[in-house]
C-alpha positions as CSV (number, residue, x, y, z in Angstrom):
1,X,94.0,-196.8,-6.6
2,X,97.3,-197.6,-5.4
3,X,96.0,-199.2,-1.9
4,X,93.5,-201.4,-4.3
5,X,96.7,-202.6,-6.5
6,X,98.9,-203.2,-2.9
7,X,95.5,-205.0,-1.7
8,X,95.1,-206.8,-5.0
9,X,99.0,-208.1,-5.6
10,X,98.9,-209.4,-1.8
11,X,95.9,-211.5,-1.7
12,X,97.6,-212.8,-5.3
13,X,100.6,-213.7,-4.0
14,X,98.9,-214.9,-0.7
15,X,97.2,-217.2,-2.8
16,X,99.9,-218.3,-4.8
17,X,101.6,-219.3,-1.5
18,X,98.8,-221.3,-0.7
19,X,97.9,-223.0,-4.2
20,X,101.3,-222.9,-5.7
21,X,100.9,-223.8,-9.9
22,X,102.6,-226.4,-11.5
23,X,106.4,-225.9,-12.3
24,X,105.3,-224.8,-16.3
25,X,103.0,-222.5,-14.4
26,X,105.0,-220.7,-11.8
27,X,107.2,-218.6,-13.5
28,X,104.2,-217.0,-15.7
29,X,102.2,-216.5,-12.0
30,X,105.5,-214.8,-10.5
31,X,106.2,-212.6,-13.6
32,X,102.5,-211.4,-13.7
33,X,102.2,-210.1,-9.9
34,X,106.4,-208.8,-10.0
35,X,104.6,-206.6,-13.2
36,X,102.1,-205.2,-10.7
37,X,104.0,-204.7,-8.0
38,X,106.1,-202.6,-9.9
39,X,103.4,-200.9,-11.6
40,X,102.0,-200.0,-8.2
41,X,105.1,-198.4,-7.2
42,X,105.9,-196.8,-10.2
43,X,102.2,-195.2,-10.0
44,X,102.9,-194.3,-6.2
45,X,106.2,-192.3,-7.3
46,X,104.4,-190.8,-10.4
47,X,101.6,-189.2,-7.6
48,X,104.5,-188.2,-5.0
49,X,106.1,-186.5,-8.1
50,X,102.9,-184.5,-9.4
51,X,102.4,-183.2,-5.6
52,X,106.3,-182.5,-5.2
53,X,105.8,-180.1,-8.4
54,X,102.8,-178.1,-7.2
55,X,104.4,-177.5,-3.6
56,X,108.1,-176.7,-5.4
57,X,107.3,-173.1,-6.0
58,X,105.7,-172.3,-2.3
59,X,108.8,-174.2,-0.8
60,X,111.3,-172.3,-3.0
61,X,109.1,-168.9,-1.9
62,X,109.5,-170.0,1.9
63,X,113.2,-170.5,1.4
64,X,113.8,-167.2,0.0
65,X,112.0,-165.5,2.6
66,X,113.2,-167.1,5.3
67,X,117.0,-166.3,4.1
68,X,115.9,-162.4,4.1
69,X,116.7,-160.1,1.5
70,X,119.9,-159.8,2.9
71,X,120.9,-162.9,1.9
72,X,119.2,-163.7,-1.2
73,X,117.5,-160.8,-3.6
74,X,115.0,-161.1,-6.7
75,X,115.6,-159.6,-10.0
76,X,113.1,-159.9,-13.4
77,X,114.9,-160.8,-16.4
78,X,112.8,-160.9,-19.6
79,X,109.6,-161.3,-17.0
80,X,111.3,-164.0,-15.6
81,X,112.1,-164.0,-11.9
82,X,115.9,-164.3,-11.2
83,X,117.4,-165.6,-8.1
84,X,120.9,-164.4,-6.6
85,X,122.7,-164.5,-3.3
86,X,124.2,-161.8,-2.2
87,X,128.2,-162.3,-2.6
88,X,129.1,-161.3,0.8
89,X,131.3,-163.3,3.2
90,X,128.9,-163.3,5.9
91,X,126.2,-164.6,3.6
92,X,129.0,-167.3,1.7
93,X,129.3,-168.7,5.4
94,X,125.5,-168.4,6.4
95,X,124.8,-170.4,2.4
96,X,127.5,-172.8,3.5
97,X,126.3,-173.6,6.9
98,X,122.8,-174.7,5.4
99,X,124.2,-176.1,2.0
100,X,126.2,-178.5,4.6
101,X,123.1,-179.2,6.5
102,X,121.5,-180.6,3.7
103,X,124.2,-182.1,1.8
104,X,124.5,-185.2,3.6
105,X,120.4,-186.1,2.1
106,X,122.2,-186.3,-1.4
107,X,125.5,-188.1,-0.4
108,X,124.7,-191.4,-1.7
109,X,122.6,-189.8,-4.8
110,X,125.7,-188.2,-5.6
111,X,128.0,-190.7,-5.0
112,X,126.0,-192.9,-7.4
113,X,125.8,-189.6,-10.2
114,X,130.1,-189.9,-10.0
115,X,129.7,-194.0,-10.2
116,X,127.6,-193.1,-13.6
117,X,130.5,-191.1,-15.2
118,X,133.2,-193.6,-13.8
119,X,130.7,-196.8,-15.0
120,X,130.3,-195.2,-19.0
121,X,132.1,-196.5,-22.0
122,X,132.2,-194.7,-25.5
123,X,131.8,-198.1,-27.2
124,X,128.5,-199.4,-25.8
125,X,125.0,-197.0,-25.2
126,X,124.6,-198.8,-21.7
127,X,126.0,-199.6,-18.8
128,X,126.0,-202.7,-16.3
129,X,124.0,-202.4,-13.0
130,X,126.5,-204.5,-11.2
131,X,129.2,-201.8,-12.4
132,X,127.6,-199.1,-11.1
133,X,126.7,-200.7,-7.8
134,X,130.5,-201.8,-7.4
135,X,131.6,-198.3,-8.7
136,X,129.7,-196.8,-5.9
137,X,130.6,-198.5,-3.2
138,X,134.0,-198.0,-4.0
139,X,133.6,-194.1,-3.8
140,X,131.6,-194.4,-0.6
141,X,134.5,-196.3,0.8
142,X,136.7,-193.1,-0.3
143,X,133.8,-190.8,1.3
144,X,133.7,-192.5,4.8
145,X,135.2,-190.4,6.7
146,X,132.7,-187.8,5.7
147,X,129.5,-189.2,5.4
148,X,127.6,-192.2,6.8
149,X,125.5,-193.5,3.8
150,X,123.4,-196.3,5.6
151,X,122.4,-197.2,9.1
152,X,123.5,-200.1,11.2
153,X,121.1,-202.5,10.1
154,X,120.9,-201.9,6.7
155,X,123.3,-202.9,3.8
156,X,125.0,-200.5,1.1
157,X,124.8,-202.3,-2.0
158,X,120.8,-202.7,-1.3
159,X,120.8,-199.0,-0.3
160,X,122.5,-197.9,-3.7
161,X,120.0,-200.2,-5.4
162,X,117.1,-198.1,-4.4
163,X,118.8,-195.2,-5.4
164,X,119.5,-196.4,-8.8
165,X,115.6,-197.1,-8.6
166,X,115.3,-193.9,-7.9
167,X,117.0,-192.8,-10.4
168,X,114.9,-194.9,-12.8
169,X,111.5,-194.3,-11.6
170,X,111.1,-191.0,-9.8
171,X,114.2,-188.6,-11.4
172,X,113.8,-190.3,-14.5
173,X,117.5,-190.1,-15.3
174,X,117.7,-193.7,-16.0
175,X,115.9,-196.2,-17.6
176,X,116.5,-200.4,-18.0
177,X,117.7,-201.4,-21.1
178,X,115.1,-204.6,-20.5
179,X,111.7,-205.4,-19.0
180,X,113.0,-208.1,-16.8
181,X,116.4,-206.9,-15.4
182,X,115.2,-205.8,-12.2
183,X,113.7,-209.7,-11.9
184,X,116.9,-211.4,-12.9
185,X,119.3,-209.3,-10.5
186,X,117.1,-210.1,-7.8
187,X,117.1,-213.6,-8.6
188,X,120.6,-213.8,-8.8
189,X,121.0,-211.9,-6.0
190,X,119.2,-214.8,-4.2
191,X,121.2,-217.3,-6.0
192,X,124.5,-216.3,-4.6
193,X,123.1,-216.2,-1.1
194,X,121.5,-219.8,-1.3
195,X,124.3,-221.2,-2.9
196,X,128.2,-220.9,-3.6
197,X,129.1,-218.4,-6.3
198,X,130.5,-221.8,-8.3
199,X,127.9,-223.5,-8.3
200,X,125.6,-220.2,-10.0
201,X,127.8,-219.5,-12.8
202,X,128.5,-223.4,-13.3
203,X,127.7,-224.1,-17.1
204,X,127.8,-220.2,-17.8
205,X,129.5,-219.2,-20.2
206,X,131.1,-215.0,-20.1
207,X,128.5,-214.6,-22.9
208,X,125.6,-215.7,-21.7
209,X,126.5,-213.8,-18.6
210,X,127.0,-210.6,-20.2
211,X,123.6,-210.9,-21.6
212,X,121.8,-211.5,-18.6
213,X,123.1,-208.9,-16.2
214,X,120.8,-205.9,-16.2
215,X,121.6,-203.2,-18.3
216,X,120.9,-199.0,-17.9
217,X,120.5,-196.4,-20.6
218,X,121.2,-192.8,-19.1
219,X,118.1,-190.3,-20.4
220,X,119.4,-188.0,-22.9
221,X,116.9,-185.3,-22.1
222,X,118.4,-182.2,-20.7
223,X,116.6,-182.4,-17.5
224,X,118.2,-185.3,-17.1
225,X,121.9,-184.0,-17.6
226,X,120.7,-181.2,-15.4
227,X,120.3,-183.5,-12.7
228,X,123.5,-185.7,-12.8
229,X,125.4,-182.1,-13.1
230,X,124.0,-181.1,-10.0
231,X,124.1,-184.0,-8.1
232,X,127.8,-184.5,-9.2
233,X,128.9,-181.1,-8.5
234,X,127.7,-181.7,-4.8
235,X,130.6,-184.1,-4.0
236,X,133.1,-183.1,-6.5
237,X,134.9,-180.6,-4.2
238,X,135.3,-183.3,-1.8
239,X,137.2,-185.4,-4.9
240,X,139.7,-182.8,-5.8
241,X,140.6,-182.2,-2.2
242,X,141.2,-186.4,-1.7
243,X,142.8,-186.7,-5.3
244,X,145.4,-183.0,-4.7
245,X,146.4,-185.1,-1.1
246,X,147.0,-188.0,-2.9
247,X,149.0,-185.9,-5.2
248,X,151.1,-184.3,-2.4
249,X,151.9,-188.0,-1.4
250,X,155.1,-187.8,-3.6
251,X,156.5,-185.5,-0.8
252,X,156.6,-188.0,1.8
253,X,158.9,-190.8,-1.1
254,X,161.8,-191.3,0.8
255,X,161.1,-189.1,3.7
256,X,159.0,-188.2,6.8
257,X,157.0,-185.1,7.4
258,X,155.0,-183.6,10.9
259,X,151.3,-183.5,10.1
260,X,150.7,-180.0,10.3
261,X,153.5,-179.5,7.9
262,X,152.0,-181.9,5.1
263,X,148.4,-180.3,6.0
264,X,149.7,-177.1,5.0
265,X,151.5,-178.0,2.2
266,X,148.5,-180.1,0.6
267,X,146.4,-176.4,0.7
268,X,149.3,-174.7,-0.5
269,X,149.0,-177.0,-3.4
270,X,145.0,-176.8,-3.4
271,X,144.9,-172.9,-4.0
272,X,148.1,-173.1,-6.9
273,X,145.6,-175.4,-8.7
274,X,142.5,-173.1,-8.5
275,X,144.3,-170.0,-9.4
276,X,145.9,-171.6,-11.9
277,X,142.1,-173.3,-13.3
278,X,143.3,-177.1,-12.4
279,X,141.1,-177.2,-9.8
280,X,137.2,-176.1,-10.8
281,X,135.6,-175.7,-7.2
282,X,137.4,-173.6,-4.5
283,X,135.5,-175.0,-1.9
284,X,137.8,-177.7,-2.3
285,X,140.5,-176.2,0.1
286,X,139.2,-177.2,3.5
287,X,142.0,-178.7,6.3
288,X,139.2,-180.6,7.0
289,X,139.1,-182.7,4.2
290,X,142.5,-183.3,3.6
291,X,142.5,-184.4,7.3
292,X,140.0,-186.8,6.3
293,X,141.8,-188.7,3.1
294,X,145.1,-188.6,5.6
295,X,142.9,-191.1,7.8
296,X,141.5,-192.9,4.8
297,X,145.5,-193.4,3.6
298,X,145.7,-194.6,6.9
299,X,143.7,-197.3,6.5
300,X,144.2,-198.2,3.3
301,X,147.8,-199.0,5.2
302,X,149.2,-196.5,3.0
303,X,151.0,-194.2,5.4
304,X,152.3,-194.8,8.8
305,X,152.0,-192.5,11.8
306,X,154.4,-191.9,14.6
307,X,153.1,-190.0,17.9
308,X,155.0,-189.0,20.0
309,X,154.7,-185.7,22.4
310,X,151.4,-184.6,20.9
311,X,153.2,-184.5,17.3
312,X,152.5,-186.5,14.6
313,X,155.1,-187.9,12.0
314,X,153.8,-189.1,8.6
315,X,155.7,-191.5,6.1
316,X,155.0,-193.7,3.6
317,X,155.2,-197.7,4.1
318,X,157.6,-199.3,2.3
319,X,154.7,-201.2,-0.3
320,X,153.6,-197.6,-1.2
321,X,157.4,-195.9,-0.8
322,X,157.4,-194.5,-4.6
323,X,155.9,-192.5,-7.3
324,X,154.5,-195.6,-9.3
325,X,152.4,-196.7,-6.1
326,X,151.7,-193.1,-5.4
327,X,150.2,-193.0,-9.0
328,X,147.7,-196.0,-8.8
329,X,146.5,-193.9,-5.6
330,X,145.4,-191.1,-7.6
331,X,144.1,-192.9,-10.2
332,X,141.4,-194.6,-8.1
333,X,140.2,-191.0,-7.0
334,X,140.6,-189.4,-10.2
335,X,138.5,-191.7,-12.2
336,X,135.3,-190.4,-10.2
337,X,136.8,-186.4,-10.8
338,X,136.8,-186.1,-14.5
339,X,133.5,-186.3,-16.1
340,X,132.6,-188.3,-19.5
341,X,131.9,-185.7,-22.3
342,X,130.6,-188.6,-24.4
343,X,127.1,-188.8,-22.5
């Protein structure tokens, strides 16, 4: 059925091509095969999501038994079947190894589950497509040191639209607040490349443009809040460890400090805030990361570094030489940390 649509909506759209309709005509034509386009992908993601569901079971069976018994054992609660690993430190760093494996397949899902939280506002039931889109590409701009979200010859922002797709269609998380959102974006999107940015919103008014951009409702069936949990909690660790480094920034105001000194200090500070409950994932404390948002302060020509003799020496330039700048750091991490109770 789905080849017979893809076979149908071609030859349509061949056709148009060829025998194009009047002006009064063309939009009708162009709305009535983007309608079955969509439908035929929507059906294709509907099928892949019916055979993911009857092979979910025998995958999570193969997993188990490949981990062994040693790693993972089987308890019946109620007659239900209850999964738990083993809470040994070999097994923690056996988990860890494949949980890191696997992680980077959800990177940019996740990125765009934090861009949600950071994109909602108590006053309105929806939220702006273009929001989220520049929401997540700011967090994958804090992430890139640790993951590479796209390949060379493909671009972000159309990469974190077919996630939000996926989001809409295929995890059912999201839905468009109207029928023809998805239609206008693109066409806008085409706009701004054919012409200058002035001459597209020339005669717009803030209104008018407010009504037009596409809008997303976020599902309020549990499933669906079971989803953006998980998928948030996969990158979160990796927030609190950027947004405690920015926090130890203050100790570098007015003075200089050797990198393995301010390394240490930053997972001093990291393990204070998870025995004292700040901090809600102890994964968090990893050199590694810290490391990672040093460079990204780097480039965002926040701190300086001397070499000298194989040593390092941090300080602060002089923009970003106090507690106020310092501040505004942490706020553009944090904003992606805390999550929205109001969904």
């Amino acid at each position: 059925v789905n080849k017979m649509v893809d076979v149908v909506t071609t030859r349509m759209m061949g056709t148009f091509n060829r025998f194009a309709p009047q002006d009064g005509q063309r939009t009708e034509s162009l709305a009535t095969i983007s309608s079955l386009k969509r439908f035929s992908i929507e059906q294709r993601y509907k099928r892949s999501l019916t055979r993911e569901a009857e092979l979910k079971m025998d995958v999570i069976h193969y997993a188990i038994e490949l981990l062994g018994p040693a790693v993972i054992k089987k308890d019946k609660v109620n007659n239900e079947e209850i999964i738990k690993p083993v809470s040994m430190l070999p097994n923690v760093i056996e988990l860890a190894y494949y949980s890191n494996v696997v992680l980077p397949y959800y990177a940019l899902q996740s990125v765009v589950a934090l861009a949600l939280n950071n994109c909602c506002n108590p006053q309105f039931a929806y939220i702006f497509e273009n929001d989220l889109v520049e929401s997540s590409m700011d967090l994958c701009e804090i992430l890139q040191f640790e993951f590479i979200f796209h390949k060379p010859c493909q671009s972000l922002d159309v990469c974190i639209l077919d996630c939000v797709d996926d989001f809409i269609v295929k995890r059912e998380v999201l839905q468009r607040d109207n029928i023809n959102s998805q239609d206008l974006e693109r066409g806008r999107r085409l706009a701004q490349e054919l012409f200058d940015e002035d001459d597209v919103l020339d005669g717009e008014e803030e209104g008018d443009r407010g009504q037009n951009m596409p809008k997303l409702l976020i599902s309020s069936e549990e499933f669906a809040k079971g989803t953006l949990e998980f998928l948030r909690n996969l990158l979160l660790p990796l927030i609190e460890a950027y947004s405690v480094t920015a926090f130890c920034l203050e100790k570098l105001v007015g003075r200089s400090m050797l990198e393995g000194d301010l390394v240490k200090d930053v997972v001093k500070e990291m393990r204070r805030q998870v025995d004292s409950g700040v901090l809600k994932h102890e994964e968090c404390v990893s050199s590694d990361s810290v490391k990672n948002a040093i460079k990204l302060f780097q480039k965002w020509e926040v701190l300086e570094c001397h070499s000298e003799h194989k040593l390092r020496l941090y300080y602060l330039k002089d923009m970003y030489d106090d507690s106020e700048a310092i501040i505004a750091i942490r706020q553009r991490i944090d904003k992606y940390r805390f999550v929205n109770d109001s969904e």
